[in-house]
KOLMIVEX-339763 format. One record per residue: chain; residue in three letters; x negated, y, z negated of N, C-alpha, C in turn. Coordinates in steps of 0.2 Angstrom, whole numbers. Layout:
N
miro_mardren_n.c1_n.c2_n.c3_ca.c1_ca.c2_ca.c3_c.c1_c.c2_c.c3
A_ALA_X_Y_Z_X_Y_Z_X_Y_Z .
...
***
This chain:
119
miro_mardren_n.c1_n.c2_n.c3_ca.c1_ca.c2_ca.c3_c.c1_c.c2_c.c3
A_UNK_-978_-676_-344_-971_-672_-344_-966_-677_-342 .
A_UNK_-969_-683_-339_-962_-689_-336_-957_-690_-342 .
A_UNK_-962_-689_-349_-955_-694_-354_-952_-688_-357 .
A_UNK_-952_-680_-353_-947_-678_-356_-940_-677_-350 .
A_UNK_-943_-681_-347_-936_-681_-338_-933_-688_-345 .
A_UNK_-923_-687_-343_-920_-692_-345_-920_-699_-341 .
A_UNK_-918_-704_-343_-917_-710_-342_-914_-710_-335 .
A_UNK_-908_-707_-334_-904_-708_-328_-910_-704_-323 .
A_UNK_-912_-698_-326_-916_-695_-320_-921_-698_-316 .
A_UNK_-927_-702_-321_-929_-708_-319_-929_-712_-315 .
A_UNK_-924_-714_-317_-920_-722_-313_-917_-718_-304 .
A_UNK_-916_-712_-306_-913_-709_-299_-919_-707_-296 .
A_UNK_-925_-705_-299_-931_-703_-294_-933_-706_-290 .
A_UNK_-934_-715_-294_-937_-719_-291_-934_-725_-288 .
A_UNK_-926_-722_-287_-923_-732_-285_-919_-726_-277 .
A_UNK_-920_-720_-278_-916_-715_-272_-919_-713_-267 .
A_UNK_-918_-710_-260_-921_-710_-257_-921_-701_-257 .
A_UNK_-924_-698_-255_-924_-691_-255_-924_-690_-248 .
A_UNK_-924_-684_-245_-924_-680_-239_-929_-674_-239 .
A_UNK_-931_-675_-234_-936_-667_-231_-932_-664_-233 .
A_UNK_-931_-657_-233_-929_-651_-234_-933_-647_-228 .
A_UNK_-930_-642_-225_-932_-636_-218_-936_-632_-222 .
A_UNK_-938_-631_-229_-941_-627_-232_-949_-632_-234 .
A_UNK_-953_-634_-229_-959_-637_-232_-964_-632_-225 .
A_UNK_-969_-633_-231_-975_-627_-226_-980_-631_-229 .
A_UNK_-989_-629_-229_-995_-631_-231_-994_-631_-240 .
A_UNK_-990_-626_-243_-991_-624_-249_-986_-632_-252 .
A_UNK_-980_-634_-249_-978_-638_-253_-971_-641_-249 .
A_UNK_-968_-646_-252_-962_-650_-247_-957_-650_-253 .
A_UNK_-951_-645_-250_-945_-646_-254_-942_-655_-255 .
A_UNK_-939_-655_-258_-936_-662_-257_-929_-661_-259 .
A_UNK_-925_-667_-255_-917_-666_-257_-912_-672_-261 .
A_UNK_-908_-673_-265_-906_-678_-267_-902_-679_-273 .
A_UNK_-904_-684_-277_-902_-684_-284_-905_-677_-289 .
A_UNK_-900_-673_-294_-902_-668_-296_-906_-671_-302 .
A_UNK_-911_-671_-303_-916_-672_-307_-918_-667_-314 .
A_UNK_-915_-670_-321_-914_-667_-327_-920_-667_-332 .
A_UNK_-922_-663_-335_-929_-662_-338_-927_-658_-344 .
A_UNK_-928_-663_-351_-928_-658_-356_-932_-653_-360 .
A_UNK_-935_-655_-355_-942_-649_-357_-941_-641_-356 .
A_UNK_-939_-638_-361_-936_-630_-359_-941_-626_-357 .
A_UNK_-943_-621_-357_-949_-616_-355_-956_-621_-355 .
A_UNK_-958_-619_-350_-967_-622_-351_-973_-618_-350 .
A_UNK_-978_-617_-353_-983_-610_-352_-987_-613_-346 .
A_UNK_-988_-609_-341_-992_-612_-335_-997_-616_-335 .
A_UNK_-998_-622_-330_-1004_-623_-333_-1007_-626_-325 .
A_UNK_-1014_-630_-324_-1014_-632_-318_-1011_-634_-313 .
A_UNK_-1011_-635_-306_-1008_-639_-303_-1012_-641_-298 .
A_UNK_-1012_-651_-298_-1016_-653_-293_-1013_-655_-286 .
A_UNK_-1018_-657_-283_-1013_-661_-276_-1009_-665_-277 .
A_UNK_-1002_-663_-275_-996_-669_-275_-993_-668_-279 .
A_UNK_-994_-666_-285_-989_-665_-291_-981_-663_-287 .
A_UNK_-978_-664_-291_-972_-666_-289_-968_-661_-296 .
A_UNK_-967_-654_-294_-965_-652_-300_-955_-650_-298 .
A_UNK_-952_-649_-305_-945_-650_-304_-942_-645_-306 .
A_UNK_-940_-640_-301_-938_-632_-303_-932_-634_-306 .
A_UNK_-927_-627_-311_-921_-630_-314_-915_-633_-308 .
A_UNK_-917_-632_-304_-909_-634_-299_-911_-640_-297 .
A_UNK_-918_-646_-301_-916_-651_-302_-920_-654_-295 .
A_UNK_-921_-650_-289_-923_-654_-285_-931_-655_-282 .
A_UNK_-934_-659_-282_-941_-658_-282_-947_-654_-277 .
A_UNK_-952_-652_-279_-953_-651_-273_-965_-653_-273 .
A_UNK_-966_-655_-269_-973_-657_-269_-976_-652_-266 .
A_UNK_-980_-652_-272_-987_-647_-269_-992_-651_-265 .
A_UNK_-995_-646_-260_-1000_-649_-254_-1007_-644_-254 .
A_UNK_-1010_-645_-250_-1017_-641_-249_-1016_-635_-251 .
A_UNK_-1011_-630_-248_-1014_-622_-250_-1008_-620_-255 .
A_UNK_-1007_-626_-263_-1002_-625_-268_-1006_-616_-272 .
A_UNK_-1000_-615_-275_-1003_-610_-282_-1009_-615_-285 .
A_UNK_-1011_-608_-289_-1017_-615_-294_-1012_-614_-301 .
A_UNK_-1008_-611_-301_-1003_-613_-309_-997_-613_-309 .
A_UNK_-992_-617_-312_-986_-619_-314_-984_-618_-319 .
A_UNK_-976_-617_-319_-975_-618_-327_-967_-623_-323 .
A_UNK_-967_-626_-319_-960_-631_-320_-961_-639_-323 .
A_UNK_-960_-640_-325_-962_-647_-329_-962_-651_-320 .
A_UNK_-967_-659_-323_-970_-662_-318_-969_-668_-320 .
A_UNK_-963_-671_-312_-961_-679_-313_-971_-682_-313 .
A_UNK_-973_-682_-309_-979_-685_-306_-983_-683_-302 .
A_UNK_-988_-685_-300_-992_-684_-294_-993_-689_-289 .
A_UNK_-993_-687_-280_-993_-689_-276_-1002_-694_-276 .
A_UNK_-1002_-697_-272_-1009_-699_-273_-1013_-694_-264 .
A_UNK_-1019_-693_-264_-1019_-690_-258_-1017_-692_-253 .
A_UNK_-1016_-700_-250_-1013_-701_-245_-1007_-702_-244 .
A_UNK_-1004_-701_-249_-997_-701_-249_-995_-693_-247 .
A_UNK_-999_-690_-250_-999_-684_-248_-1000_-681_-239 .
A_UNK_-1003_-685_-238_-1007_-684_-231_-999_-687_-228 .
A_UNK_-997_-692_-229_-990_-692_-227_-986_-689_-226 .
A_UNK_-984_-688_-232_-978_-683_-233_-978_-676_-229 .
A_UNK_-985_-673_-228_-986_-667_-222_-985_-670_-216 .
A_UNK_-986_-676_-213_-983_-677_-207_-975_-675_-207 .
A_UNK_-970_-678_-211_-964_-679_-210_-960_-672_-209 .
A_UNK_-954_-673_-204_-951_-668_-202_-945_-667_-208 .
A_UNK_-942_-660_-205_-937_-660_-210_-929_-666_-209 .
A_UNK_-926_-670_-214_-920_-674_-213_-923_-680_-214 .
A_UNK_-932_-681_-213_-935_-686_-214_-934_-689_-221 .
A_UNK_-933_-696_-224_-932_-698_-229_-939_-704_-232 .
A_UNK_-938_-702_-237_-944_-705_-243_-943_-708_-248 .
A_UNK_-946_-712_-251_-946_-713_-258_-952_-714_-262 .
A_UNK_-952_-713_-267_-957_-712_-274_-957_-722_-276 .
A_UNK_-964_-721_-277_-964_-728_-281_-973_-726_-284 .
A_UNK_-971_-730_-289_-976_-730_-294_-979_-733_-294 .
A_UNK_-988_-731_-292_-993_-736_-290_-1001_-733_-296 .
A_UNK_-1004_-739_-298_-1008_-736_-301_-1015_-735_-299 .
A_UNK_-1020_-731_-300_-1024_-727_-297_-1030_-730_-294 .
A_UNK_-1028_-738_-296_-1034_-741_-292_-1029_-743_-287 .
A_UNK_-1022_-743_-288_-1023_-746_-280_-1019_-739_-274 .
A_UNK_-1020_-737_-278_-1019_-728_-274_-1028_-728_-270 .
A_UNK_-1033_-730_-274_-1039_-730_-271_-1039_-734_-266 .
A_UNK_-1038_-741_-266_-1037_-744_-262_-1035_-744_-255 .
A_UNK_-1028_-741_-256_-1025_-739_-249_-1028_-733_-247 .
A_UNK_-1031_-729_-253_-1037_-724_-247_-1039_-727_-245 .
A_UNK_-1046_-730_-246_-1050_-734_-243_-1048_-738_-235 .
A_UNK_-1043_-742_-239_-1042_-746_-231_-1040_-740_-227 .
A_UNK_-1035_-733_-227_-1035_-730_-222_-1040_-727_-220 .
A_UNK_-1047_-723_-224_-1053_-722_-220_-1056_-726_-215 .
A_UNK_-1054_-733_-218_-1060_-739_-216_-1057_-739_-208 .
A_UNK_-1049_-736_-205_-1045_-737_-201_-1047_-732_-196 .
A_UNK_-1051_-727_-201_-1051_-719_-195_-1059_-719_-191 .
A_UNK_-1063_-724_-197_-1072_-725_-193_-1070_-729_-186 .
***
């Protein structure tokens, strides 16, 4: 669903910093910032895993966490990888973040090192 978000929204997702939002619980973390535009009009629900990163119409993100719905219908910039996830629930609200695009072995890898940290 990334290549139906526009060019500018893109480039705002991942060069911007966002903000906690006072609205994050177990179910998911609002986020604040660049408004974020997706051409993708109506979408029929469908799963939602840990981290996804879906983008309601008012543009601004919000991440699902452990006790998310099991279904969606907002279109999805991405997924968070679990430890990124496991981050992001620490932060409070005002706290600031950014998105960077990492691929899935080295998403594993920073798991790893940080279990290798908690033995």
């Amino acid at each position: 669903q990334i290549a139906h978000f526009d060019g500018a929204s893109l480039f705002e997702a991942f060069n911007r910093t966002w903000q906690v939002d006072s609205r994050a619980d177990r179910m998911g973390v609002r986020l604040t910032g660049p408004v974020l535009r997706c051409r993708l009009g109506g979408m029929i629900s469908e799963g939602i895993p840990l981290g996804a990163v879906q983008v309601p119409p008012d543009g601004q993100p919000i991440v699902l966490l452990n006790d998310r719905q099991t279904v969606g219908g907002y279109p999805r910039l991405g997924a968070l990888s679990p430890l990124a996830c496991a981050r992001l629930a620490q932060c409070q609200p005002g706290e600031s973040i950014r998105f960077a695009a990492v691929t899935p072995q080295r998403a594993r890898r920073d798991y790893l090192a940080q279990f290798a940290r908690w033995q």
